[in-house]
N, C-alpha and C positions, 0 to 999 in steps of 0.2 A: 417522353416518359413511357414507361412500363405498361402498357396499355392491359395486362393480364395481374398488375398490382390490385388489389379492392380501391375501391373508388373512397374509401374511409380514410386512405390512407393520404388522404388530399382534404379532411373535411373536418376530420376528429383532433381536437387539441389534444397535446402530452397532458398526462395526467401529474407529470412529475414535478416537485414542488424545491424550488430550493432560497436560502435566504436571499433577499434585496441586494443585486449585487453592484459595487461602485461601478461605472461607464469607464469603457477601454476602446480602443481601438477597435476591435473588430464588432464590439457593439454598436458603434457608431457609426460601420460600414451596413450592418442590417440596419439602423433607424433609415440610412438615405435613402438605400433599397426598397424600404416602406415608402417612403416619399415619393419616389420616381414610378409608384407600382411594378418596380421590376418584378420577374414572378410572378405578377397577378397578386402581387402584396403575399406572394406564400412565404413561409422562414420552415426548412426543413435541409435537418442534420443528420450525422451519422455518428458510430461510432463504430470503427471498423477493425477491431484486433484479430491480431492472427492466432488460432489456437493451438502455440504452440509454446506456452507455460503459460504459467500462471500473473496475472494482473498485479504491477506491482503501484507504490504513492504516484508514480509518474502518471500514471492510466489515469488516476484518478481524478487529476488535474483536467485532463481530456474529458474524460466522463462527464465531469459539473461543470464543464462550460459546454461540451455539446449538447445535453439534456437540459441543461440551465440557459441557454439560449431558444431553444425551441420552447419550454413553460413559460418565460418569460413575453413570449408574443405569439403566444397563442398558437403556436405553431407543432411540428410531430419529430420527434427522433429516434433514426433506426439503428436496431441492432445487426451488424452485415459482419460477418467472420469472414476474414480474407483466408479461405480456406485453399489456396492455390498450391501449395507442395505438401504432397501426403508423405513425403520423408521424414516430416517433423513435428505432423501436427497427429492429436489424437483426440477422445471424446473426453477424457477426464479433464482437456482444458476448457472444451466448451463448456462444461457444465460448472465447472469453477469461474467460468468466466460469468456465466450468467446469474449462480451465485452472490460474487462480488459485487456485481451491479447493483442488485435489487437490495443487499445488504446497505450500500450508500445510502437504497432511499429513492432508485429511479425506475422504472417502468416503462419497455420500447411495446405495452400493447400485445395486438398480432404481428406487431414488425419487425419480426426476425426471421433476417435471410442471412444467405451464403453465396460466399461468390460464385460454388459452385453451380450453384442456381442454375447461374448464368451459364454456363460451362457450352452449350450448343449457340446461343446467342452472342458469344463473345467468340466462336469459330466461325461466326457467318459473317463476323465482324471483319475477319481476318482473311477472310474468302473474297470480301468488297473490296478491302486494299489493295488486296493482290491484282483482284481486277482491273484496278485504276493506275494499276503501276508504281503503285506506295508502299510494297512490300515483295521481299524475294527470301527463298530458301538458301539458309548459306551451308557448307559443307566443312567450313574451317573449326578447325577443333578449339575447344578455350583459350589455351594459349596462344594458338594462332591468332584468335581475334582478338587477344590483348595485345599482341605486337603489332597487328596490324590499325588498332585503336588509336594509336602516336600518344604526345601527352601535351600537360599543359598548354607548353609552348612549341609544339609541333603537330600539324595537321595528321591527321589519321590517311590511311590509305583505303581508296575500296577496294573490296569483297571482289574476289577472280569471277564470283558467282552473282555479283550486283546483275547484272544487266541478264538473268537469263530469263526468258520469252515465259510470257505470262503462262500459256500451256503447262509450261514443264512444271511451272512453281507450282501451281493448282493441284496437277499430279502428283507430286513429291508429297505434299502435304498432307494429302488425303493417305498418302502411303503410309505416311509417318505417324498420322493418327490411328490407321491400320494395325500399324506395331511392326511396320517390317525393318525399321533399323532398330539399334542397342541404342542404347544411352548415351548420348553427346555426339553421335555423329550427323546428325542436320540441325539447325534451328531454323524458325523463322524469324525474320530480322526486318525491322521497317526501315524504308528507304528514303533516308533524310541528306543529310551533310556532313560528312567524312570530313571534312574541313573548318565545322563550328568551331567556335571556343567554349561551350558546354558541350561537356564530356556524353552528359546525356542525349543529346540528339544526332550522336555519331553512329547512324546504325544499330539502334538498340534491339536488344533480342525480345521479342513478341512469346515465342512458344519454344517451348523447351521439351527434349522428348528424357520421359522421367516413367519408367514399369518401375510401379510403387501402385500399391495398394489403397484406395482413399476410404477416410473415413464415411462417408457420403455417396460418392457414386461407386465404390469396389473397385473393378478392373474395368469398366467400361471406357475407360479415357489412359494413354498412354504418353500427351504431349498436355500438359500443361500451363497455363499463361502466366506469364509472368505478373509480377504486381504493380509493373507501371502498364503495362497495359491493361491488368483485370480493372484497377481502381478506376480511373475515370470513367470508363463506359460503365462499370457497375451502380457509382453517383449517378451517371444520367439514367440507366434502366429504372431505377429507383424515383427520378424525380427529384434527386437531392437537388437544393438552392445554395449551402453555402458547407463546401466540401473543408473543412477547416483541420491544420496539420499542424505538424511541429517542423521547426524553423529547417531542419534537414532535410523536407522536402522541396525548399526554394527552388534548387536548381533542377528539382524534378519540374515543377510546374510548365514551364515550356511545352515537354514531353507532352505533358497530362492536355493541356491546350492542342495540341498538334492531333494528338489522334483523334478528339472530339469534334475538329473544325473538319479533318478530312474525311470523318464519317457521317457529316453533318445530321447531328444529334443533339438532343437536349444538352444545355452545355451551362455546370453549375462553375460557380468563381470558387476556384480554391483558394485559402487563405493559411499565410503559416503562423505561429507563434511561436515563441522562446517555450522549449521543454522543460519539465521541473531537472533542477542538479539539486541536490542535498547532502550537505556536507556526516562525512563517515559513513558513505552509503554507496552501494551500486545500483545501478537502474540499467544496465545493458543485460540484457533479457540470457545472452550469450555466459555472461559469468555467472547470472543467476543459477545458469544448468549447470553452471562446472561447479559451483559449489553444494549443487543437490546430487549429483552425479558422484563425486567423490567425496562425500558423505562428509565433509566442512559444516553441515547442520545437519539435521536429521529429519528435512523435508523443506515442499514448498512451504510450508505453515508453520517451520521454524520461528519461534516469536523475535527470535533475532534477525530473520528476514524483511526486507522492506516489501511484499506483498499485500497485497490486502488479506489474503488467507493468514499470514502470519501476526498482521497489526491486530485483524480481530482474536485471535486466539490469546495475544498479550492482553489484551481487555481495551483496546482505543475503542471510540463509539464513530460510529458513522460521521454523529453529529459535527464531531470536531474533524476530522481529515474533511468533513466540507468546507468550517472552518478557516481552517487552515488554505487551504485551495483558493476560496473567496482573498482572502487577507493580501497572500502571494501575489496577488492579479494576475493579468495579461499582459506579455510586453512583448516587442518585436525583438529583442537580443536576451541572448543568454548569459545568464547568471548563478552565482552557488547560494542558495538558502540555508540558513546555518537550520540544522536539525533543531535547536533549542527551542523556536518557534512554535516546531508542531505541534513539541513538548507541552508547551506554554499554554495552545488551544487545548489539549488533550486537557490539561489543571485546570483550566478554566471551566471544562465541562464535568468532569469526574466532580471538581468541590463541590458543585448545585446540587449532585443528583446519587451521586456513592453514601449511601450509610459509613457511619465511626465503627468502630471496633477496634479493638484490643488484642492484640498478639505478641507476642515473647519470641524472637527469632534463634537469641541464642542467651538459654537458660541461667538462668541464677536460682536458685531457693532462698528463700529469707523464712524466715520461723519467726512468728509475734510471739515472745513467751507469754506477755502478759494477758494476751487475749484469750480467750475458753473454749478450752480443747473442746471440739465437736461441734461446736456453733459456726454457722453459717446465716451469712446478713445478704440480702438483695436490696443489694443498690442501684439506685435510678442513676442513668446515660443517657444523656441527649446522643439522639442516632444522627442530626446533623443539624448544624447553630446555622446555615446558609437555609433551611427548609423548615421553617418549625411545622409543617403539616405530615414531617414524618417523625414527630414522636417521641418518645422513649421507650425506652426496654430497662430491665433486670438484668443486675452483674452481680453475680454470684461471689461474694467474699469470705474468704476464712482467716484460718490460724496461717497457714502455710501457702504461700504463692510463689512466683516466680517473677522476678525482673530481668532488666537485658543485662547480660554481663557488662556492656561499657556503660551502664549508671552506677556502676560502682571504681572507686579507685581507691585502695591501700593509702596511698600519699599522693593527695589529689592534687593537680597541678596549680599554677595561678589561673581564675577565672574558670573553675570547675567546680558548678555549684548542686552537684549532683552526689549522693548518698555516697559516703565514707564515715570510719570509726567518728562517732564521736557526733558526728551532723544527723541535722533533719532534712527529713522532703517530703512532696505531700503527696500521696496514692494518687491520681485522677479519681475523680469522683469517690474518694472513702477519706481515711483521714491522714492526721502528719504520723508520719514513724523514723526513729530513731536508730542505726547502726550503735549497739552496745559491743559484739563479738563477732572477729572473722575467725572461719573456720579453714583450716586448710586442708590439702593431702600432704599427710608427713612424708611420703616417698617426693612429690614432684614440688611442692610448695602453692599446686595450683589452689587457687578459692573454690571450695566448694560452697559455702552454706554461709547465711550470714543471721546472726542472732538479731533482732531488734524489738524494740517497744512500741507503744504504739499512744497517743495519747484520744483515748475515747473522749471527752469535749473538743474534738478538731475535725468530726462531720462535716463533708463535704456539703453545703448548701444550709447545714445547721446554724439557727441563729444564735447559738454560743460559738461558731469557731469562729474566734476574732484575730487569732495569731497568726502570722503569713512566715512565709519561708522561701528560699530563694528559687527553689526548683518545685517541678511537679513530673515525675516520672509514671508511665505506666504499667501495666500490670495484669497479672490471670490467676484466678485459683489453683491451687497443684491440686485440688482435690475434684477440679468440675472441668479445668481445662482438658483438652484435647490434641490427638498428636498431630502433625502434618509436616509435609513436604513443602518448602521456599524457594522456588528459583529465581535467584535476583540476577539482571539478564541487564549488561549495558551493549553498547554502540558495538557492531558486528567489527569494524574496522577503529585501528589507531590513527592511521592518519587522515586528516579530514579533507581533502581533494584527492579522490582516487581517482578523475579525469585527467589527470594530468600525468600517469603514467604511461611511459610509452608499451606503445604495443612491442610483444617479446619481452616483456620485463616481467618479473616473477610478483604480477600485482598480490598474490596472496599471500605473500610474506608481513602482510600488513592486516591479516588477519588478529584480531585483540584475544589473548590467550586467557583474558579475564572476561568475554563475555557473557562467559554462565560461570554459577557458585551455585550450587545445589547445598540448600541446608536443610537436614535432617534434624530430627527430636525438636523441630516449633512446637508450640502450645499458644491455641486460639481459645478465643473464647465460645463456650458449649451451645451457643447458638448456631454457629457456625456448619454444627455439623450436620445442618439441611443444606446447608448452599449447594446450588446447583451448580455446573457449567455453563461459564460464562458471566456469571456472576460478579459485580464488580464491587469494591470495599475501599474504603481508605484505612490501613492499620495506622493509629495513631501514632503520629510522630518518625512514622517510617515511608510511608507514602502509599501508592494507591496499588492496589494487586487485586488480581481475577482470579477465579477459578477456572482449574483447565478442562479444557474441554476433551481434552484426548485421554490422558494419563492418570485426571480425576476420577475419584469414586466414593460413595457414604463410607466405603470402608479403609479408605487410604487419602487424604483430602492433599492435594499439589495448589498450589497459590504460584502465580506467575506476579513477579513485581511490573506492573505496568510502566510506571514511570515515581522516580522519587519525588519529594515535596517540595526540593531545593528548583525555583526557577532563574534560573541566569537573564532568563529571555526578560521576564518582568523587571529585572532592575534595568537591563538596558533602556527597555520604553520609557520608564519613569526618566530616568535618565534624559533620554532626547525629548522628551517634555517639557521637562525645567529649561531645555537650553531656549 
């Protein structure tokens, strides 16, 4: 261990708190590890991204089981940036990245490091193997060491430069941390078996020489390590117990074993698990940039992106993407999570705790003639029937309001029990009214205005209104409502396995041309027009939407649609219920 770590960092439990999670696999490798006092009974994790975009669901998954593992038994988990290629990475992701964390709900403490930390401890590293004959300077250029790497089913060839005398390696290296070659003409290369059947232990390259400017140490370093070699010696500088990955490190593990036995050092158990896949989604960090790069969204924090910067800007709550994460579990093979799910947690959480309201997305006028011009009634609204400890509020009603344009139809189909000539419906919370006259545009035949009546004994909650009616639509005053901006915002992609495209293939043709609809002229209700950013609401009958955080203002109001009303996910579970 880290002998220049604080001693806290071995003593102080997480403070991080997360729901009672069901027992998995690698739960049940720390309970034995408790049992056996492997560790001295310690349980310490990491979380180790590289900052070089932004956090997306997948992270997430990682995050509330490495900090969810470490609260769980009383144990610490570090925040460590594998900050090892300054060609890619920069400060705006660390800070986002730290951001996103603490937004989940988790806290790494003072425990946040960098690999570059490490950066002189992981060259003294590389100094010791050199010594012991476990590593050499190779001179072949990339392609050269891919052909001479062989494949699958054919042995790799060594390095013309394998066998050159410890002297010269020591020398070369020092040179090359010097700065005296360009870029790609030495690596350091550890000295294993050119002959394995993992790829990985065929002479893997250790250091890389990379003039790039790092966000952390500037120009002071000009070779670089690699991140199968930074990571494990960085777990054990650290004191990590139980270095835990996703399942595409498997055939790294060997590696990651091999350097920590021949540097004989602390030496934590790595362990993999299946990564999150979610269906009409990407998660390879790689597309992420190409569709931030070439302006396919209009940021990491695009609420059509699957980031954490973008889920919270849509309105998701921490609560639920833990949720959801929890639900998911742990498994050893990889699987597709249909997206409806999260959906599902996200409903689950939004109905407890989003206030009701009343919004008009796209406008109707209706005129009560019978009702008294200039009068105005405030009627009481439950703000939410799952909470009664939030209340109610005042809705302002008059002569002249607005409805959706699809609760009304000319010549309503079969099983359309919503306002047409001649029919009733009842206001939400006021009373029943009646469609007497539509109004058209003589130039286009569009509906503009709709005349009705209104009958005053049909008080919403009055103990005279005894008549029912088949619908109940909502509603805004045209005289108190207010304007705003809609972005109704579905799935980034049509097709829903985008792992399955091969590489070279024009994966973004499969981008959904319908997944924003920007609607202009809404009318909310006049309370509304304190909402802050971030804010979250359920519009009756429409589903749940936030306020933006970027593009909102008191004087121009933007509502993001977080997710609709409609869940698919809950009827399936009822469904495998019954069975």
């Amino acid at each position: 261990m880290n002998e220049s770590l604080n001693k806290k960092d071995t003593e102080k439990p997480s403070t991080a708190t997360v729901e009672s999670a069901p027992s998995h696999f690698i739960r049940n490798i720390i309970i034995e590890d408790l049992k056996q006092n492997k560790n001295g009974g310690r349980v310490h994790t990491r979380f180790p991204p590289e900052p070089n975009g932004y956090l997306h669901i997948g992270h997430a998954k990682s995050i509330c089981l490495n900090f969810g593992l470490a609260a769980e038994f009383n144990g610490l988990c570090n925040l460590r940036f594998d900050d090892t290629n300054p060609s890619k990475e920069d400060v705006e992701y660390v800070d986002s990245i730290k951001e996103d964390i603490r937004w989940l709900g988790f806290d790494w403490d003072h425990r946040e490091y960098y690999a570059s930390d490490y950066f002189e401890r992981l060259y003294q590293f590389a100094i010791q193997l050199i010594k012991g004959g476990k590593a050499y300077v190779c001179d072949l250029s990339a392609d050269e060491m891919r052909d001479y790497r062989g494949t699958l089913t054919e042995p790799g060839k060594n390095s013309p430069y394998r066998e050159r005398p410890i002297e010269e390696n020591l020398d070369l290296l020092q040179r090359m941390k010097a700065g005296e070659f360009p870029d790609g003409a030495r690596t350091l290369r550890a000295k294993i078996d050119m002959a394995s059947p993992n790829l990985n232990m065929r002479d893997p390259v250790m250091y890389r020489i990379l003039h790039a400017t790092h966000h952390s140490t500037g120009d002071k370093w000009c070779i670089y390590p690699t991140y199968d070699f930074a990571h494990g010696q960085s777990d054990s500088i650290e004191g990590i117990t139980h270095s835990i990955c996703t399942l595409e490190f498997e055939d790294h593990r060997p590696l990651y074993d091999w350097f920590l036995d021949q540097l004989n050092i602390h030496h934590p158990q790595q362990i993999e698990f299946a990564r999150l896949n979610l269906t009409h989604t990407v998660l390879s960090k790689r597309r992420l940039l190409q569709l931030v790069r070439q302006k396919h969204v209009t940021g990491w924090d695009d609420p059509r992106m699957p980031t954490l910067a973008g889920f919270r800007r849509r309105g998701y709550t921490p609560e639920a993407i833990r949720n959801f994460c929890e639900r998911i579990g742990v498994a050893k093979r990889n699987s597709m999570v249909d997206i409806a799910m999260l959906e599902h947690c996200l409903r689950e959480d939004l109905n407890k705790r989003a206030p009701r309201v009343m919004a008009v997305l796209r406008p109707l006028k209706i005129v009560i003639e019978n009702y008294p011009e200039g009068q105005v009634e405030e009627l009481e609204a439950v703000n939410n029937p799952e909470d009664p400890t939030m209340g109610t509020r005042r809705v302002p009603f008059s002569r002249e309001l607005y409805i959706e344009q699809e609760d009304f139809r000319e010549e309503p189909p079969k099983g359309f029990f919503r306002l047409s000539p001649g029919r009733e419906v009842r206001l939400r919370y006021a009373y029943i009214i009646k469609c007497e006259k539509v109004i058209k545009n003589p130039d286009t035949g569009i509906v503009t205005e709709l005349r009705c009546t209104y009958d005053p004994d049909t008080k919403s909650g009055s103990s005279q209104s005894k008549r029912k009616v088949k619908a109940t639509i909502h509603w805004v005053s045209a005289t108190h409502a207010i304007g705003a901006e809609v972005r109704l915002y579905d799935h980034l992609f049509t097709k829903e396995d985008l792992d399955d495209i091969p590489e070279g293939s024009d994966w973004l043709a499969n981008i959904n041309p319908k997944s924003l609809e920007r609607l202009t002229g809404c009318r909310v209700e006049p309370l509304l027009a304190k909402a802050k950013g971030g804010e979250r609401y359920q519009f009756e009958r429409l589903g749940y939407f936030c306020v933006d955080t970027v593009d909102s203002s008191p004087s121009s109001l933007v509502f993001n649609r977080t997710v609709t009303l409609r869940d698919t996910w809950a009827k399936v579970e009822r469904a495998g219920r019954r069975k």
